[in-house]
Backbone bond lengths (Angstrom), bond angles and torsions (degrees), N, CA, C in turn:
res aa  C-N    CA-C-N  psi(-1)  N-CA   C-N-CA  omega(-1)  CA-C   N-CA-C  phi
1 X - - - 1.456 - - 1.529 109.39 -
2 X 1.414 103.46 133.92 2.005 99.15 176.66 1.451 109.21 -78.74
3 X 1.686 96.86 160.84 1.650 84.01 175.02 1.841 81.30 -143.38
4 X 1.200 90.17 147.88 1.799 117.29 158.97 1.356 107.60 -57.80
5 X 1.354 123.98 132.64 1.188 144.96 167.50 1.530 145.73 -135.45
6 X 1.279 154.87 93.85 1.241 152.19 -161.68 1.439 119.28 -96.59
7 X 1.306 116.69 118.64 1.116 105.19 -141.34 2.088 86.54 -128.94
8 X 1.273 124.34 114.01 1.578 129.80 -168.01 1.427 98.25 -82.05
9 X 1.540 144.86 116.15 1.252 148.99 143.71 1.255 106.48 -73.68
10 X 1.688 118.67 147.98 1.353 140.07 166.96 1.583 123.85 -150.86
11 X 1.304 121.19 172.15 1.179 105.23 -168.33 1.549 101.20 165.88
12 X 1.499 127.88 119.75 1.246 153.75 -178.02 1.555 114.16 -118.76
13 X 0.884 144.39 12.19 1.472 131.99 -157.67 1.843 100.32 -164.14
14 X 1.502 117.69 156.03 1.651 104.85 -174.38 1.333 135.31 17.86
15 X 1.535 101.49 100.16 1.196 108.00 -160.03 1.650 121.62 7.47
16 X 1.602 97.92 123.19 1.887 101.14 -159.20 1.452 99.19 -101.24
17 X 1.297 124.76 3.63 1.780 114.01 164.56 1.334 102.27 -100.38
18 X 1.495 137.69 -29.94 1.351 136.65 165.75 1.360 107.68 -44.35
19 X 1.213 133.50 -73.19 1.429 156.97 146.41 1.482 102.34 -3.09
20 X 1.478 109.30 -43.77 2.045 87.95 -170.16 1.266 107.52 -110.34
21 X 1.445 122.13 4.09 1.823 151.03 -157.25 1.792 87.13 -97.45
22 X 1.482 106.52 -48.89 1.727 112.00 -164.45 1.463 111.24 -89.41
23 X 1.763 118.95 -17.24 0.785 121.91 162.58 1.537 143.48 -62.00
24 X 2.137 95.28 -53.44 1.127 84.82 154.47 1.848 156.56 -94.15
25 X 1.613 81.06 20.89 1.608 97.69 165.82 1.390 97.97 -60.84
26 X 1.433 135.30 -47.87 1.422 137.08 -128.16 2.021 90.88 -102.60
27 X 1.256 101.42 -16.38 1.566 97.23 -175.68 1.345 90.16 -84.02
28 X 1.294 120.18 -75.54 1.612 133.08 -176.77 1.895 109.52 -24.53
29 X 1.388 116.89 -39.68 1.642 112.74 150.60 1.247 130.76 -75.95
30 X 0.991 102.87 2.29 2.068 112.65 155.54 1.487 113.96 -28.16
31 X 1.631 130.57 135.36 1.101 118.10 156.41 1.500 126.08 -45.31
32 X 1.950 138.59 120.38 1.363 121.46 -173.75 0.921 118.18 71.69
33 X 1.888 144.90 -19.40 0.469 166.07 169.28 1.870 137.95 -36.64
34 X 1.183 135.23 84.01 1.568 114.06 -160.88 1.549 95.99 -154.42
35 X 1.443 86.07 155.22 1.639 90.43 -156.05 1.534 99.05 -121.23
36 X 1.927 110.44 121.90 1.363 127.72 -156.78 1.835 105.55 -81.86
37 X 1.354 111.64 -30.91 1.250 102.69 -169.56 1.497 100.50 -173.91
38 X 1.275 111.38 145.30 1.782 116.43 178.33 1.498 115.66 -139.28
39 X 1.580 114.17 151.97 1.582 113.46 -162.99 1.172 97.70 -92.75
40 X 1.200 111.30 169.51 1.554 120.05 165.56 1.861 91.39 -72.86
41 X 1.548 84.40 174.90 1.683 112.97 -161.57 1.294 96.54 -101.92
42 X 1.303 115.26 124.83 1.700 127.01 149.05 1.275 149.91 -152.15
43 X 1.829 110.25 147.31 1.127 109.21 -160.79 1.399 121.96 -56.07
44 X 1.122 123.26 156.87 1.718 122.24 138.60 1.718 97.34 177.19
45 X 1.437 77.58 160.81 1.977 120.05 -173.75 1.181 96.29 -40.87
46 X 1.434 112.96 153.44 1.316 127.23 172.37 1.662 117.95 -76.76
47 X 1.342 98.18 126.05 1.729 114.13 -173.59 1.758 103.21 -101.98
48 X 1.302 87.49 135.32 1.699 95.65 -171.49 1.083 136.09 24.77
49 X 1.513 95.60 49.05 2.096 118.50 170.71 1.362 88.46 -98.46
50 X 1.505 96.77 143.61 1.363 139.33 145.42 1.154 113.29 -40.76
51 X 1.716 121.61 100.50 1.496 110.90 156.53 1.705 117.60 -68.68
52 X 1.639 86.52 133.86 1.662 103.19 178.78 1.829 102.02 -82.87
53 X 1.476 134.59 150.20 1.257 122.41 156.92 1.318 101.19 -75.96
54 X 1.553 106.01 129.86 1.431 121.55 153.60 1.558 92.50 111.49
55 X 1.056 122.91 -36.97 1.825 125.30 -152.05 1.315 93.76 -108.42
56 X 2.088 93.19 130.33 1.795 92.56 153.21 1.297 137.54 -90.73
57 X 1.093 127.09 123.06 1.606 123.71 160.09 1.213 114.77 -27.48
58 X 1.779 137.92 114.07 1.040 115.45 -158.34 1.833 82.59 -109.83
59 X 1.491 101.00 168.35 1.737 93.99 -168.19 1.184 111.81 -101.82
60 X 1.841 113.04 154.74 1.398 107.60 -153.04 1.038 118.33 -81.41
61 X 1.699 143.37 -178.93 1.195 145.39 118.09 1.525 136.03 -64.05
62 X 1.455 126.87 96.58 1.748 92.34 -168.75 2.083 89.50 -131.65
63 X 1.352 82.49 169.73 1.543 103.33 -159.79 1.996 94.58 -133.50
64 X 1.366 93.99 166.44 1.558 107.32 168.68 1.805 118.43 -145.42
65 X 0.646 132.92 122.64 1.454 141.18 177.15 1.877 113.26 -123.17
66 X 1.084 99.31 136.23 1.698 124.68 168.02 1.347 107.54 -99.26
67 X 1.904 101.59 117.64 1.133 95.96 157.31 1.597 124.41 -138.35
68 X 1.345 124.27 -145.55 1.631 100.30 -156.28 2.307 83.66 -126.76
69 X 0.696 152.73 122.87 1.104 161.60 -178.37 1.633 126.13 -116.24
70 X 1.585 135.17 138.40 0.790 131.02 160.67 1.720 106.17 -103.10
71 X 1.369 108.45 -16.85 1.759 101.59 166.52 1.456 127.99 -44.96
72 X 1.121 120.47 143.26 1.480 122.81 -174.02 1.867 85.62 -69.43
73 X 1.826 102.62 168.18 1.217 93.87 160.70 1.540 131.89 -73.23
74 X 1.232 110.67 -30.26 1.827 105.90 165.94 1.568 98.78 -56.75
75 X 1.476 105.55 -58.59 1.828 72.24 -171.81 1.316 157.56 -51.36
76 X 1.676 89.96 -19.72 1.753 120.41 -176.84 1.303 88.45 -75.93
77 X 1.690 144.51 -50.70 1.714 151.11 -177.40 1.489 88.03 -47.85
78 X 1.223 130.22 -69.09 1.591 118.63 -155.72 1.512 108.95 -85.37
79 X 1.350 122.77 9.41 1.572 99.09 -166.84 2.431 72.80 -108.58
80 X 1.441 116.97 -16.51 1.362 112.01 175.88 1.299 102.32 -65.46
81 X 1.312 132.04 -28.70 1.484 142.78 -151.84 1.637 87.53 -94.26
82 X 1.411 134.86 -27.65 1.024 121.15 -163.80 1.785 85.68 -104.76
83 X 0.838 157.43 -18.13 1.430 148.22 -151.73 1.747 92.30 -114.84
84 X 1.327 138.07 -52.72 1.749 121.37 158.70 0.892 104.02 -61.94
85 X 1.951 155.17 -11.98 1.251 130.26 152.86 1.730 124.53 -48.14
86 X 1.360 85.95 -53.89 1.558 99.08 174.56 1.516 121.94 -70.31
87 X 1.195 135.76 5.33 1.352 146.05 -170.94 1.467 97.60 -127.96
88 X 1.264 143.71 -11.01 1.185 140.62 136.97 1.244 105.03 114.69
89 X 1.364 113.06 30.14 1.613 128.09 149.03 1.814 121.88 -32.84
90 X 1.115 125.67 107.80 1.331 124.36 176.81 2.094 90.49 -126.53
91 X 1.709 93.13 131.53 1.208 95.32 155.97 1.625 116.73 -106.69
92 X 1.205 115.38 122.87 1.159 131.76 -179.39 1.118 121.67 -108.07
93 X 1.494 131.52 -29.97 1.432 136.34 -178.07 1.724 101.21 -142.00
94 X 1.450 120.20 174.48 1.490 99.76 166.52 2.195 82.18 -96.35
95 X 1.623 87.58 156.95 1.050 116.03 149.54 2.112 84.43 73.75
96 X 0.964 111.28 48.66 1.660 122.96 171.74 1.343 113.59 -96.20
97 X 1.312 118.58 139.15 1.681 121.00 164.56 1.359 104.50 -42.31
98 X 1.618 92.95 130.42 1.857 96.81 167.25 1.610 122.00 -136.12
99 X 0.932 121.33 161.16 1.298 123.90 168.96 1.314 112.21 -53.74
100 X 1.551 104.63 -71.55 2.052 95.14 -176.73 1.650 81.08 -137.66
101 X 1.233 110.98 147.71 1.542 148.63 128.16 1.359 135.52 -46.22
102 X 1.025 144.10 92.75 1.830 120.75 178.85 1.383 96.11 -118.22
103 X 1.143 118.48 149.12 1.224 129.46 175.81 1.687 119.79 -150.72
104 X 1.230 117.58 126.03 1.350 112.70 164.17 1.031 117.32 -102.80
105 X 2.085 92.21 139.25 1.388 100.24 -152.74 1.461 88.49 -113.65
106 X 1.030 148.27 -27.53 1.340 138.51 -173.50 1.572 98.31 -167.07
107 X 1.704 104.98 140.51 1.488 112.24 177.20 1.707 101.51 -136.63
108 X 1.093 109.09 127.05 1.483 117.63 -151.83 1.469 119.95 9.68
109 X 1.432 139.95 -111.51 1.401 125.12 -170.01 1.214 113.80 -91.46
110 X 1.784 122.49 -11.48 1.306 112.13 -144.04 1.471 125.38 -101.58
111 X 1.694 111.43 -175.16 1.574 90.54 -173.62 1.686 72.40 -151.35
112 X 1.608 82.90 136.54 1.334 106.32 -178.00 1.287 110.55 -154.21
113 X 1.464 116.94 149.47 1.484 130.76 -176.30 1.540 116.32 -123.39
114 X 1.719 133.61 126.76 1.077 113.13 179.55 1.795 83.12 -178.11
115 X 1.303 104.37 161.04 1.452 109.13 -158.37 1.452 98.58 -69.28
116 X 1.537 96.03 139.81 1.260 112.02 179.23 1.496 123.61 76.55
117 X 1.475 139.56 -2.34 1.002 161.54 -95.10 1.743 98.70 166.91
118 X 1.460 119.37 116.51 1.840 110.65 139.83 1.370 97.28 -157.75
119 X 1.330 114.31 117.78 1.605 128.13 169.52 1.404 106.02 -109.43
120 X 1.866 91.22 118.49 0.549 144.90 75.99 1.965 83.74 -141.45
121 X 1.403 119.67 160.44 1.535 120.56 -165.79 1.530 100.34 -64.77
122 X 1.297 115.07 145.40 1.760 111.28 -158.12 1.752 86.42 -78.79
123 X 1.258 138.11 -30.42 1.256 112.90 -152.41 1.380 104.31 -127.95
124 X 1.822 120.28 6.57 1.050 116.51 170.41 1.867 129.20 -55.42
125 X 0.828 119.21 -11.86 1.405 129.12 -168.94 2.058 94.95 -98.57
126 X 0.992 102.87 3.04 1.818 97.13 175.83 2.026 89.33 -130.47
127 X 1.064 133.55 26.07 1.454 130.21 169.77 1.496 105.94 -114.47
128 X 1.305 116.17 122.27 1.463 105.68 -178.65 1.870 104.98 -89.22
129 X 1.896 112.46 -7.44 1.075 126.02 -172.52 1.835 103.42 -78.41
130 X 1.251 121.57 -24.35 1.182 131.19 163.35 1.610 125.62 -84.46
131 X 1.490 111.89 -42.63 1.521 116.36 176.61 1.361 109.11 -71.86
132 X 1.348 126.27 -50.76 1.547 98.71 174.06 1.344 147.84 -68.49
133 X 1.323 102.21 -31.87 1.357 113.92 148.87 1.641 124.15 -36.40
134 X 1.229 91.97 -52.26 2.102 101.20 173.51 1.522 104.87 -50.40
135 X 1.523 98.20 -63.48 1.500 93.73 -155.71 1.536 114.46 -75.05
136 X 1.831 120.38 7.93 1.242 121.78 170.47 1.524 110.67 -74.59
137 X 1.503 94.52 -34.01 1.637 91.90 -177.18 1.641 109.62 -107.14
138 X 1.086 136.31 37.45 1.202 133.06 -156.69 1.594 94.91 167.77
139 X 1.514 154.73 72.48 1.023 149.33 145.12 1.452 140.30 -22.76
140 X 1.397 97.24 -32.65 1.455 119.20 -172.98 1.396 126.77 -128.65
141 X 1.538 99.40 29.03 1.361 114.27 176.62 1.552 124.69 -63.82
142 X 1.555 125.69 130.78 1.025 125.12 -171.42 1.540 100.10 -130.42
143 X 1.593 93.01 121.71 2.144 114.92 175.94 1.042 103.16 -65.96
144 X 1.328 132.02 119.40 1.625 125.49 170.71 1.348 114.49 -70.13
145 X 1.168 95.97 136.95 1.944 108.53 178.58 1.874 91.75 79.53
146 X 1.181 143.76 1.12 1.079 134.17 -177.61 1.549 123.62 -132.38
147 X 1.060 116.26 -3.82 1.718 130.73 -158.07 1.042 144.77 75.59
148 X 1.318 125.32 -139.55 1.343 121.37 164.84 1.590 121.81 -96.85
149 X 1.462 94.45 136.32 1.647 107.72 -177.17 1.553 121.93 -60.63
150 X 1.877 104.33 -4.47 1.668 89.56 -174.62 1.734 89.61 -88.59
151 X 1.423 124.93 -28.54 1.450 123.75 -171.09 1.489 104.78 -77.87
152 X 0.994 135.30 -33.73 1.618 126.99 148.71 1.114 120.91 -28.32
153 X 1.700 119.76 -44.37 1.151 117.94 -136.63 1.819 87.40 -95.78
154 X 1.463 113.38 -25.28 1.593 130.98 -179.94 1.549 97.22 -44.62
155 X 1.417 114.62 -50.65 1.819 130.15 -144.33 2.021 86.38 -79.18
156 X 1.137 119.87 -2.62 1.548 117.44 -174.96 1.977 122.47 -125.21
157 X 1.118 83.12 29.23 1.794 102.88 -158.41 1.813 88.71 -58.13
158 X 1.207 108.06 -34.25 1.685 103.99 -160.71 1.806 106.14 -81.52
159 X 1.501 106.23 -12.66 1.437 109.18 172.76 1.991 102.87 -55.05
160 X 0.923 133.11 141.42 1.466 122.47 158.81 1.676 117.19 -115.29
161 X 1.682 119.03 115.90 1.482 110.68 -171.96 1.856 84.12 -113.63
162 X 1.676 89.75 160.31 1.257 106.14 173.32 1.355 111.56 -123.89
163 X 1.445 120.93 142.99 1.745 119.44 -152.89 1.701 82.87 -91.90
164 X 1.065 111.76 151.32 1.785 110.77 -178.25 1.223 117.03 -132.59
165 X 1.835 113.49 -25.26 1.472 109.38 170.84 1.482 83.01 -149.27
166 X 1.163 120.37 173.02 1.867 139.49 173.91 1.507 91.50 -110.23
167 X 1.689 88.87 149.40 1.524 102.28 168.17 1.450 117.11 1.66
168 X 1.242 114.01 114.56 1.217 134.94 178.44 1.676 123.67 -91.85
């Protein structure tokens, strides 16, 4: 059975649109796997990074794409876990510059909790770097247990993203 999926790209470090361009080649070869629609790319400042002394946070790129899956949702989490492995993801701190990000942000209606794992993404509905992106490709997206993603997206007006490329 397919399932709907939203899947949040990000990326601060080696070239960060290369990074989410190579990525989602690598999702789109997913087992079952196919990818319905993707946002354009945009910048903005780093949100709840760790200032380094001396070092700048350089600011991210992040993207969103829908795609159509027969992976369970853990599986779609670990095969992301395996694709920022391979892109040279190191977690070192929480909330550290990274190469790529993957995140699932929503897998058809549900909301579920379990280690390592929370669908719908616990903090996507306070990222305006995630909500607009959604609602470019998805207008009428609704957060389960939370509402609608364009009134989320109201509660983040002071975030500022900059659109950097269109549909990619």
């Amino acid at each position: 059975m397919a399932n709907l999926a939203f899947i949040g790209l990000g990326s601060n470090l080696q070239d960060p649109s290369s990074q989410l361009q190579r990525a989602i080649t690598v999702i789109n070869e997913l087992p079952n796997t196919s990818i319905l629609g993707r946002s354009s790319m945009y910048r903005s400042a780093p949100l709840d990074c760790v200032k380094q002394p001396g070092l700048v946070n350089p600011d991210f790129i992040n993207a969103v794409i829908k795609i159509e899956t027969t992976l369970s949702p853990q599986s779609l989490l670990q095969a992301l876990l395996d694709i920022e492995y391979q892109h040279g993801r190191k977690r070192t701190f929480r909330n550290a510059p990274r190469t790529l990000d993957l995140d699932v942000l929503l897998y058809n209606d549900i909301k579920m909790h379990e280690h390592g794992l929370t669908i719908p993404h616990p903090q996507m509905h306070m990222r305006a770097f995630v909500l607009h992106p959604l609602l470019e490709i998805s207008p009428e997206t609704i957060i389960p247990g939370l509402g609608s993603a364009r009134l989320a997206l109201d509660n983040c007006r002071d975030q500022v993203l900059e659109r950097i490329i269109d549909a990619f």
